[in-house]
C-alpha positions as CSV (number, residue, x, y, z in Angstrom):
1,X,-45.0,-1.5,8.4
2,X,-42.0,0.5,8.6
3,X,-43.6,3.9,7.5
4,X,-46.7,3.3,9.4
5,X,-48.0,5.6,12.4
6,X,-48.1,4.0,15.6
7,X,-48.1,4.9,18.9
8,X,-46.4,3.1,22.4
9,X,-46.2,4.1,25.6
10,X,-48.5,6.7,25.1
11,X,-46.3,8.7,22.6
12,X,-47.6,9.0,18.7
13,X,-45.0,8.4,16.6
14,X,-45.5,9.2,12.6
15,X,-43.5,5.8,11.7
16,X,-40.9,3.5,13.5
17,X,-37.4,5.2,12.4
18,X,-35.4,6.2,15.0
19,X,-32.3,8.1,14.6
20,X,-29.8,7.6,17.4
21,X,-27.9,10.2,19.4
22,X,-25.1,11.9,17.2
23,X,-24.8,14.7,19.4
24,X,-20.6,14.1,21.1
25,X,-19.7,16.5,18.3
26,X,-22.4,18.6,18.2
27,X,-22.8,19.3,21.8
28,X,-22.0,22.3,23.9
29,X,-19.9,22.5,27.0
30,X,-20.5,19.7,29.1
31,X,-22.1,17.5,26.4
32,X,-25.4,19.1,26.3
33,X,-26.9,19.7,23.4
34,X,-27.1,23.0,21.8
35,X,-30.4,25.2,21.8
36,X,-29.9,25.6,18.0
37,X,-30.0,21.8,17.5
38,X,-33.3,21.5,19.3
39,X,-34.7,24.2,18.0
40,X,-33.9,22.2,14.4
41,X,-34.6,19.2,15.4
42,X,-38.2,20.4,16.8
43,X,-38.9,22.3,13.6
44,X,-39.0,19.6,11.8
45,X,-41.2,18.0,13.7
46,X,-38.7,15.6,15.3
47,X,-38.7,14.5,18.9
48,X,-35.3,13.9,21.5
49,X,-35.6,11.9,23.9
50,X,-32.9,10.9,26.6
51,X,-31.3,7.6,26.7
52,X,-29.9,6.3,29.8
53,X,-27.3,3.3,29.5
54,X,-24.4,1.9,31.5
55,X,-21.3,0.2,30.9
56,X,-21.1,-1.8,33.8
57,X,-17.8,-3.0,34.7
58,X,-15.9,-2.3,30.9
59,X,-15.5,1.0,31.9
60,X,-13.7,0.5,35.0
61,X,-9.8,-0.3,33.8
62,X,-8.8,-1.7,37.2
């Protein structure tokens, strides 16, 4: 089941792995990621996708 195709929300996906964002080190100015990581990432035929999140009150320190 692991290495099967399916597909959610509309978007075919070749199995369920999912690598998560390792891109802090790897970005550009501003924490974007480079056009040379894309371009990798796209040739072999992976996908990036953005993920939203939020700390919520830990990252205040008052």
């Amino acid at each position: 089941m692991l290495f099967s195709p399916y597909s959610q929300a509309g978007l075919d996906r070749a199995n369920r792995i999912i690598m998560p964002p390792m891109t802090r080190s790897r970005a550009a100015r501003g924490n974007v990621t480079t056009p040379l990581i894309t371009h990798v990432v796209h040739a072999q035929g992976g996908r990036i996708f953005a993920r939203l999140s939020h700390v919520g009150r830990v990252s205040h320190t008052s």
